[in-house]
C-alpha positions as CSV (number, residue, x, y, z in Angstrom):
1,X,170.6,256.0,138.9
2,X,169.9,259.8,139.4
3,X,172.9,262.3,139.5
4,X,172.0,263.3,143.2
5,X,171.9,260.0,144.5
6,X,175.3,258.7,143.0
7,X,176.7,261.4,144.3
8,X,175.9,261.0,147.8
9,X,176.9,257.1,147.4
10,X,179.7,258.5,146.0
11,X,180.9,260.5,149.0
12,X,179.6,257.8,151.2
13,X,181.8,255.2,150.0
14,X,184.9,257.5,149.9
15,X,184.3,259.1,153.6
16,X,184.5,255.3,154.5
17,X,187.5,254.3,152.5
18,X,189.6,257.9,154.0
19,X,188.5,257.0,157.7
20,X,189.9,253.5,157.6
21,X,193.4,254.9,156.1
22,X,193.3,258.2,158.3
23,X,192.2,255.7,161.0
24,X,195.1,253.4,161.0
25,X,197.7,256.7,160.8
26,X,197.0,257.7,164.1
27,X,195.2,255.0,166.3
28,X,198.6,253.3,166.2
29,X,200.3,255.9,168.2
30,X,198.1,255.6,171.7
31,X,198.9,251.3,171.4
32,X,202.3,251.2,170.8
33,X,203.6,251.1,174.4
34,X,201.1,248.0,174.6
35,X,202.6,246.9,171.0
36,X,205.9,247.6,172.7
37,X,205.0,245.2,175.7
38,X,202.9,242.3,174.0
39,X,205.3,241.8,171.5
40,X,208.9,242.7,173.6
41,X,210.2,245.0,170.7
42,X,212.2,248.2,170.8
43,X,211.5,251.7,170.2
44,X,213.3,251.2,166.9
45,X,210.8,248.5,165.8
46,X,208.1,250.7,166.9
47,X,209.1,253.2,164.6
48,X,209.3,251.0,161.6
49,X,206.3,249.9,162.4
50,X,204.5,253.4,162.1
51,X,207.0,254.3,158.9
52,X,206.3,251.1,157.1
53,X,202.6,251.9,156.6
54,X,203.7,255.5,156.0
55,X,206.5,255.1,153.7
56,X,204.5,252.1,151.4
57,X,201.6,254.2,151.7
58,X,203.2,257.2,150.0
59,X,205.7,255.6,147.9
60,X,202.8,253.9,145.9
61,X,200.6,256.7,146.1
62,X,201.3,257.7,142.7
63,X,200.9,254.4,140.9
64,X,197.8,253.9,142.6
65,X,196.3,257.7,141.0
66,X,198.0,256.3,137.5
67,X,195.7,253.1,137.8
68,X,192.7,254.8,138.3
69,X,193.6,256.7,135.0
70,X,194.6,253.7,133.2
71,X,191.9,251.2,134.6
72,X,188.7,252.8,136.5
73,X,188.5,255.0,140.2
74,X,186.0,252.1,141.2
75,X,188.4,249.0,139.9
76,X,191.1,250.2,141.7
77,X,188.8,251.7,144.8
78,X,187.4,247.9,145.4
79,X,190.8,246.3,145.2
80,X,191.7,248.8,147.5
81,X,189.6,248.2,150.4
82,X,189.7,244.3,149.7
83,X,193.5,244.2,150.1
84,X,193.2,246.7,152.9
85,X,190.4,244.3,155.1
86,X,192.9,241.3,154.3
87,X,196.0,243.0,155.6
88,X,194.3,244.1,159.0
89,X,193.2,240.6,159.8
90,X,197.0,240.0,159.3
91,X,197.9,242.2,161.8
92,X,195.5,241.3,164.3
93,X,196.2,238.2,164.5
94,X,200.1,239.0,164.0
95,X,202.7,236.5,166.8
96,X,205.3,238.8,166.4
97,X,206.8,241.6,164.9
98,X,207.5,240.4,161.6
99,X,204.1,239.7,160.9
100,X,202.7,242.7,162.3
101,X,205.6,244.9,160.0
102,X,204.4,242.6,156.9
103,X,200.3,243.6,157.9
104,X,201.3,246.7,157.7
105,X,203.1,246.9,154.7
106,X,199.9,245.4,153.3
107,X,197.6,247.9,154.5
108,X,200.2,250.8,153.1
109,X,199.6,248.9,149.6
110,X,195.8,249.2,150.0
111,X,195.5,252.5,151.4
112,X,198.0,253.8,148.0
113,X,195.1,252.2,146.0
114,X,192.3,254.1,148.2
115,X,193.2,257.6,148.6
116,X,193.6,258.4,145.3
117,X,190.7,256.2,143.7
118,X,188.5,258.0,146.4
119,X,189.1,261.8,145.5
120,X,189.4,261.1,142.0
121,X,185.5,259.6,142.3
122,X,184.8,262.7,144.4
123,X,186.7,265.0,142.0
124,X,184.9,263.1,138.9
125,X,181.7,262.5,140.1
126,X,181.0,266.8,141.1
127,X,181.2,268.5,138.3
128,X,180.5,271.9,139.5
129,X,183.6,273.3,141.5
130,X,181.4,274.7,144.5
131,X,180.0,271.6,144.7
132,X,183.3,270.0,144.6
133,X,184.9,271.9,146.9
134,X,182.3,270.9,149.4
135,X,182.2,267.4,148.9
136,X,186.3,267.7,149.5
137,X,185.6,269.1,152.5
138,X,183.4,266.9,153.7
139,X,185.5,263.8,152.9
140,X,188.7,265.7,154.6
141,X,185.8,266.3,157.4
142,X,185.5,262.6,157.5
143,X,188.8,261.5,157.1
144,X,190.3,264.5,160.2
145,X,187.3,262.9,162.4
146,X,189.1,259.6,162.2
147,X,192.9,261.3,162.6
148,X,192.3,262.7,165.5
149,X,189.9,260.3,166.7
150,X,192.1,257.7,166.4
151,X,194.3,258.1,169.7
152,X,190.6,257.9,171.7
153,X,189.3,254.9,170.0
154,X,192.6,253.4,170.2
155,X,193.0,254.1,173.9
156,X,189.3,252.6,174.5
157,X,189.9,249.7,172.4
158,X,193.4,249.1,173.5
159,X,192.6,249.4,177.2
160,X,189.3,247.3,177.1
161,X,190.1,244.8,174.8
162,X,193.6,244.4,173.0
163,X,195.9,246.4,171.0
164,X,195.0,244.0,168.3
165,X,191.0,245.1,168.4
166,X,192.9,248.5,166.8
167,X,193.2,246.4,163.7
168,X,190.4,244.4,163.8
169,X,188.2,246.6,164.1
170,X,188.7,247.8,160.2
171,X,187.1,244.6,159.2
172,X,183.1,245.4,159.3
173,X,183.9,248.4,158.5
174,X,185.8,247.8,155.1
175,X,183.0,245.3,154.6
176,X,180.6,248.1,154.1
177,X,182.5,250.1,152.1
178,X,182.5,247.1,149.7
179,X,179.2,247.0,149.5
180,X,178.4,250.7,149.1
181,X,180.9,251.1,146.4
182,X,179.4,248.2,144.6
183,X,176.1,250.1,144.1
184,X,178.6,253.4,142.4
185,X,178.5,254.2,138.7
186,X,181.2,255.2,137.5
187,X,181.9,259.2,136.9
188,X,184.2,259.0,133.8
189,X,185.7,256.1,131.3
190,X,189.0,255.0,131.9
191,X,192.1,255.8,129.8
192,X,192.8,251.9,128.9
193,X,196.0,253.7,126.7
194,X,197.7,254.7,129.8
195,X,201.1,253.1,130.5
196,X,202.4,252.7,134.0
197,X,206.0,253.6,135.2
198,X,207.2,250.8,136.4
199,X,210.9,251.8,136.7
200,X,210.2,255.6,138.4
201,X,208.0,253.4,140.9
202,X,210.7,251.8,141.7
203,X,213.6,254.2,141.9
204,X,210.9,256.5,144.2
205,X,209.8,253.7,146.6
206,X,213.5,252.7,147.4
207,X,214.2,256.6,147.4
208,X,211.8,257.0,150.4
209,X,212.7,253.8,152.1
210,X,216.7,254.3,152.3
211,X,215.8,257.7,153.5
212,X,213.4,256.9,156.5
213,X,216.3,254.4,157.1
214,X,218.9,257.2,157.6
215,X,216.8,259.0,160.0
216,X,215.8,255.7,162.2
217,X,219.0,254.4,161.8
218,X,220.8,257.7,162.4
219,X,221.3,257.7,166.1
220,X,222.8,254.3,166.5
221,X,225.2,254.6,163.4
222,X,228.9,256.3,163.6
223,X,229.3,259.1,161.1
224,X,231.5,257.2,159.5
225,X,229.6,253.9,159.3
226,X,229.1,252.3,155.8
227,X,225.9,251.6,156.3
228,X,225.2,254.8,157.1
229,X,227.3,255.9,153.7
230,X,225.4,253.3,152.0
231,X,221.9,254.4,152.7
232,X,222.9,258.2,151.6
233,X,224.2,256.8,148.0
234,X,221.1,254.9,147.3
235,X,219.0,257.7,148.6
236,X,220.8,259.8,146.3
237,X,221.3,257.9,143.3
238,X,217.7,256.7,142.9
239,X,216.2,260.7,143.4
240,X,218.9,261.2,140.4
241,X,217.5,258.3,138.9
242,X,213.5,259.3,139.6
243,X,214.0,263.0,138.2
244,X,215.8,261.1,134.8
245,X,212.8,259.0,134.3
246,X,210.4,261.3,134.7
247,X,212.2,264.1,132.7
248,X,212.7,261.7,129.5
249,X,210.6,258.8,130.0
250,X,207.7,258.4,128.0
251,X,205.2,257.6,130.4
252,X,206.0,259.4,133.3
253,X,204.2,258.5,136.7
254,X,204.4,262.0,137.3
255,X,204.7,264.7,134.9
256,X,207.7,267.6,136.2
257,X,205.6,269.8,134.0
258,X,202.8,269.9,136.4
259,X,205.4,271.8,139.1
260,X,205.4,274.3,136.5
261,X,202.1,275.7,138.3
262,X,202.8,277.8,141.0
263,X,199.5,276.0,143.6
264,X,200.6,272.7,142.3
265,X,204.2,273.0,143.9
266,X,203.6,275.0,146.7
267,X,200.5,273.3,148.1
268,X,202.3,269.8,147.4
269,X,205.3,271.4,150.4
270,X,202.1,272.7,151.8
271,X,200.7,269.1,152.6
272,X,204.2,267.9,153.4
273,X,205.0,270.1,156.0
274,X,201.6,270.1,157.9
275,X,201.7,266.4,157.6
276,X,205.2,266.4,159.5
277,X,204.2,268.9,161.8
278,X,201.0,266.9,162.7
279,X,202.2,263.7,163.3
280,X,205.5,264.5,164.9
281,X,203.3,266.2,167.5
282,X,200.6,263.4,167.4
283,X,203.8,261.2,168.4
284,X,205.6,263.2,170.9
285,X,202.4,264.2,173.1
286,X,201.6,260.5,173.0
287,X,204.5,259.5,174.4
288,X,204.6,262.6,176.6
289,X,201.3,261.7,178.1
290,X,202.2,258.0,178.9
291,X,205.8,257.7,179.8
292,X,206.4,261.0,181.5
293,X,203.2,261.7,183.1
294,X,202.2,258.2,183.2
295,X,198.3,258.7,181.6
296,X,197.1,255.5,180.7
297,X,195.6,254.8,177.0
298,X,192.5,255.6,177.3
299,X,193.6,258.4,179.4
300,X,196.1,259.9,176.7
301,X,192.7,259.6,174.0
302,X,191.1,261.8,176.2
303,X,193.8,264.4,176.6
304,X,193.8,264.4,172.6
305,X,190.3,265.2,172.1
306,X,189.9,268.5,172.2
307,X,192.2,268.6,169.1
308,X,190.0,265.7,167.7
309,X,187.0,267.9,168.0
310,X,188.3,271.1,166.8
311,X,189.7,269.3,163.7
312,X,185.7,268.1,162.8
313,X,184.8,271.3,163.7
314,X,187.1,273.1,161.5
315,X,186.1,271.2,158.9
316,X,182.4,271.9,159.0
317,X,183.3,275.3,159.2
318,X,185.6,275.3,156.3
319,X,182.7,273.6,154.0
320,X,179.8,276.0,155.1
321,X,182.4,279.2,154.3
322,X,184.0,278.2,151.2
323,X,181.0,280.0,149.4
324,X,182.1,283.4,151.4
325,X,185.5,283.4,151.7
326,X,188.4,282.5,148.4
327,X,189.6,279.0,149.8
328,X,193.4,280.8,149.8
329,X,192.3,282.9,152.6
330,X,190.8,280.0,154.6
331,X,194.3,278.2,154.0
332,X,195.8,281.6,155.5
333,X,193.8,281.8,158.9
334,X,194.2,278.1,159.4
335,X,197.9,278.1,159.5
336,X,198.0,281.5,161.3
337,X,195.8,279.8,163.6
338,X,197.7,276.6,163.9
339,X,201.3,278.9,164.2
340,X,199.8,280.3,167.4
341,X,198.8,276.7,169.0
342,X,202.1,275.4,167.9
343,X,203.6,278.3,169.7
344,X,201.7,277.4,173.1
345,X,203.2,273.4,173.2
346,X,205.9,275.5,174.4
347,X,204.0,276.0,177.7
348,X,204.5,272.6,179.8
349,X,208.0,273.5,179.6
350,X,207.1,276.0,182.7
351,X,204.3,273.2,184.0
352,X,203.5,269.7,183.6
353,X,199.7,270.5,184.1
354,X,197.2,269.6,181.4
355,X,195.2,272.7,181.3
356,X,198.8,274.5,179.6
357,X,198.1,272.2,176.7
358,X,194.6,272.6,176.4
359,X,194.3,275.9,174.5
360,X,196.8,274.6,171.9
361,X,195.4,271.7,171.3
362,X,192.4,273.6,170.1
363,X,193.8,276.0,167.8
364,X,196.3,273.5,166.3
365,X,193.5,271.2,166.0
366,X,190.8,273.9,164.4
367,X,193.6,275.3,162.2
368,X,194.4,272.1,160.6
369,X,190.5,271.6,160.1
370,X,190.0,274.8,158.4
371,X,193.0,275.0,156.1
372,X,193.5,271.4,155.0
373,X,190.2,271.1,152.9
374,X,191.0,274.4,151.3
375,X,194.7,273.5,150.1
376,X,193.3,270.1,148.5
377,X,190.4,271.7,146.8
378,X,193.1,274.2,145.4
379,X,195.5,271.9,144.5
380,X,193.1,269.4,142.9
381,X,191.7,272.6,140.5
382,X,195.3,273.2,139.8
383,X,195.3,269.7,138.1
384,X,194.2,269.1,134.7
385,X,191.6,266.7,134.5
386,X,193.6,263.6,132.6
387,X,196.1,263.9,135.7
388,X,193.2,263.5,138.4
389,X,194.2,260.6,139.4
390,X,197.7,261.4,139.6
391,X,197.4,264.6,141.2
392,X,194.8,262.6,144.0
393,X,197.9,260.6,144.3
394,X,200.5,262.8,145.0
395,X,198.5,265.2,147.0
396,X,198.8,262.4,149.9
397,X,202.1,261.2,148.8
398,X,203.5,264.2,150.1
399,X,201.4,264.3,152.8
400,X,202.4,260.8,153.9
401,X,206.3,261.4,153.5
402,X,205.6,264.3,155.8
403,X,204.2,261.9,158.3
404,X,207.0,259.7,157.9
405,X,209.6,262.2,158.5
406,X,207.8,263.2,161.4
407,X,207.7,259.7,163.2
408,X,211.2,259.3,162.2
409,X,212.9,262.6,163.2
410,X,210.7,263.1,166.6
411,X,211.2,259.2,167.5
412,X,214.7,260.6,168.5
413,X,213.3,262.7,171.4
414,X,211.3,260.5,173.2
415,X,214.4,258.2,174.1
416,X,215.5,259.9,177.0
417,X,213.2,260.4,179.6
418,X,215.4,262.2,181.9
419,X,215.3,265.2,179.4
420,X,212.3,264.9,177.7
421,X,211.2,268.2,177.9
422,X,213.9,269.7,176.7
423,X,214.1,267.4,173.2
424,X,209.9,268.3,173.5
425,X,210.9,271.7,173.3
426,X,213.5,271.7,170.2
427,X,210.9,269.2,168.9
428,X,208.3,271.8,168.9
429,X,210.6,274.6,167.8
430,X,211.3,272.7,164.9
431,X,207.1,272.4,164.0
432,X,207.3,275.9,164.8
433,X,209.4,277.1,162.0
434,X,207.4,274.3,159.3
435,X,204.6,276.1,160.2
436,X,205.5,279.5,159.7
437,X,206.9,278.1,156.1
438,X,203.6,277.0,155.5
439,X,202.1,280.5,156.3
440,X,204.7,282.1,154.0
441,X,204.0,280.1,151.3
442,X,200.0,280.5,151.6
443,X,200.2,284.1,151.4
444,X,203.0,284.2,148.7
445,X,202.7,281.5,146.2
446,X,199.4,280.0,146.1
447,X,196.4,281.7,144.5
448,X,192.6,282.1,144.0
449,X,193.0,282.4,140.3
450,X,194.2,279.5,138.6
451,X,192.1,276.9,137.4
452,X,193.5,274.5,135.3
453,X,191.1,271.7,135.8
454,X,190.2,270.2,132.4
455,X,192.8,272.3,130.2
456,X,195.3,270.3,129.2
457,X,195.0,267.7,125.9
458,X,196.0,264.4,127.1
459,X,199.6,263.7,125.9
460,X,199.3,259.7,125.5
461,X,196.9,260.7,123.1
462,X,198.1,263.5,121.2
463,X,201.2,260.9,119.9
């Protein structure tokens, strides 16, 4: 097969991989007052139910890059979107919430096997960092289409079919991917001598869960309440636990040396912090739209689609300037831009009509488009090559974490209708100052110049 056409399979098959995860990140939101009625759970459940796909998602994030080190980017990309098809029948034909939470624990396995499997074939398969970065931004393009698409399709399917057609729905479409990815060769030999962590995958996934715990669990807890003391400990004693690993183990899942460059660690709080301000908003103005002004689904997809479109359209516009402009800057103007729109959420405070929301929408929604294929192409240079995989794999970690935290800390505003607004407001002060941190960090820490792709001797093999 020709270079040019494995390529474009390439990015076919990825696009389709990153829309089903992106997909099921968001389309959730619009159906979970349905969720809420069809299956007589509480808002607590709810929220698990978002976090558990989040958390498992990001918590095996980086074992999923260190397989497609060790084993092969299309092994572990198949598996991937196999397991992922299997665990959305699961939840569409869930009979209660126990099912639907194991589904979805399911899909958070897959999707860790996905992600990174897909940008590391993207990241493999281009060789030429133009090229790359293009192909980056067209798979972000892809994957922010189904984001912010995802409150739409889920209002239409939700409202004209069921809540469970949200799920189903990934079935045909996983199918093809399947079949596409079947047809791929693959860009590089795997590195059959890598060792997996098993132990720091452990101490970071029950790391992530106690803590998304805590802030669920918070509100209904005393201060005082062991449980409460509990889930701090083990929070606490398995990060001190993760960091040990990592520092002296001799396979670490992820290598503390990499933090060591200055893009590496900045754009990895970079990703976290959008990801949090993104979804927390993508939750509140979902529940915004339906409990307080009473929209219906399909009604709340269309309020969210002006920032649907301006993400795809940032995106484009990203790809087609990344030859003009150093990506860094393109990172810069897309959180300035998305700082301003966060700023105007604070409108409907003064007036519960749409057209307040509208402009914000837009520039939040075009920001995040522009900046967000810049800041992975960056951070993905910033990697040397025998970490690819890892680096693909953290990249969304964080990103995921960020989306977690979101659902979890804003889940606490939307409790009490009565003063909604004002928790909406402290909510979006709060994305507010994440965003400005982003901003800060773009202009201060991250730069244009280092490339560190391909650098680094592979330690496994120097011993």
């Amino acid at each position: 097969m020709n270079t040019d056409k494995n390529q474009r399979l390439v990015l076919l098959a990825a696009n389709i991989s990153y829309i089903l995860v992106l997909l099921d990140s968001s389309i959730v939101n619009v159906a979970l007052p349905a969720i809420r009625n069809g299956l007589a759970i509480g808002t607590d459940t709810l929220q698990w139910m978002v976090n558990v796909y989040l958390v498992i998602f990001a918590s095996l994030l980086l074992s999923g890059g260190a397989l497609c080190d060790r084993l092969s980017a299309k092994t572990v990309y198949m598996t991937g979107l196999l397991l992922f098809v299997a665990a959305s029948l699961l939840c569409g034909l869930s009979a209660n919430a126990a099912q639907l939470l194991a589904g979805r624990a399911c899909q958070g396995i897959g999707a860790a096997l996905l992600v990174p499997s897909s940008l590391a074939l993207i990241t493999h398969t281009y060789t030429e960092s133009s090229a790359r970065a293009k192909a980056i931004a067209s798979w972000a393009s892809w994957g922010g289409i189904a984001l912010v698409m995802g409150p739409l399709i889920g209002g239409l399917l939700t409202q004209y079919l069921s809540w469970r057609s949200i799920f189903l729905v990934n079935i045909p479409v996983g199918l093809l991917g399947v079949w596409l990815t079947s047809r791929i060769e693959p860009p590089i030999a795997p590195h059959k001598e890598k060792h997996l962590d098993l132990k720091g995958q452990f101490t970071v996934t029950v790391m992530l869960l106690s803590l998304i715990a805590i802030l669920i669990e918070y509100p209904r807890l005393n201060t005082d309440s062991i449980y409460l003391l509990l889930g701090v400990l083990t929070c606490a004693a398995a990060l001190v636990a993760f960091v040990l690993i990592e520092v002296h183990g001799p396979h670490p899942m992820l290598p503390l040396t990499l933090f060591r460059n200055s893009n590496f660690s900045s754009i990895a709080y970079i990703f976290f912090a959008g990801a949090f301000s993104f979804f927390g908003t993508l939750f509140i103005l979902t529940f915004y739209f339906q409990d307080y002004l009473h929209y219906s689904a399909i009604e709340t997809g269309l309020a969210l689609l002006p920032l649907s479109l301006c993400v795809i359209v940032g995106n484009k516009v990203s790809g087609r300037w990344v030859d003009r402009f150093p990506p860094r800057q393109l990172m810069i103007a897309g959180a300035f831009i998305r700082l301003v729109g966060f700023c105007g959420l604070l409108l409907p405070q003064y007036s519960t009509h749409y057209p307040w929301l509208l402009i914000p929408l837009i520039l939040i929604g075009f920001g995040g488009g522009l900046g967000a294929p810049m800041s992975t192409s960056v951070f993905m240079q910033s990697t040397p090559k025998i970490y690819t995989g890892i680096a693909a794999g953290f990249s969304r970690a964080t990103g995921q974490i960020g989306s977690a935290f979101g659902v979890a800390v804003f889940g606490h505003f939307i409790n009490d209708t009565e003063f909604f607004l004002r928790h909406m407001k402290l909510a979006v002060l709060t994305i507010i100052i994440a965003t400005l941190s982003i901003l800060v960090m773009s202009i201060v820490f991250v730069s244009d110049e280092r490339n560190d792709y391909a650098e680094l001797p592979d330690p496994e093999k120097a011993e």
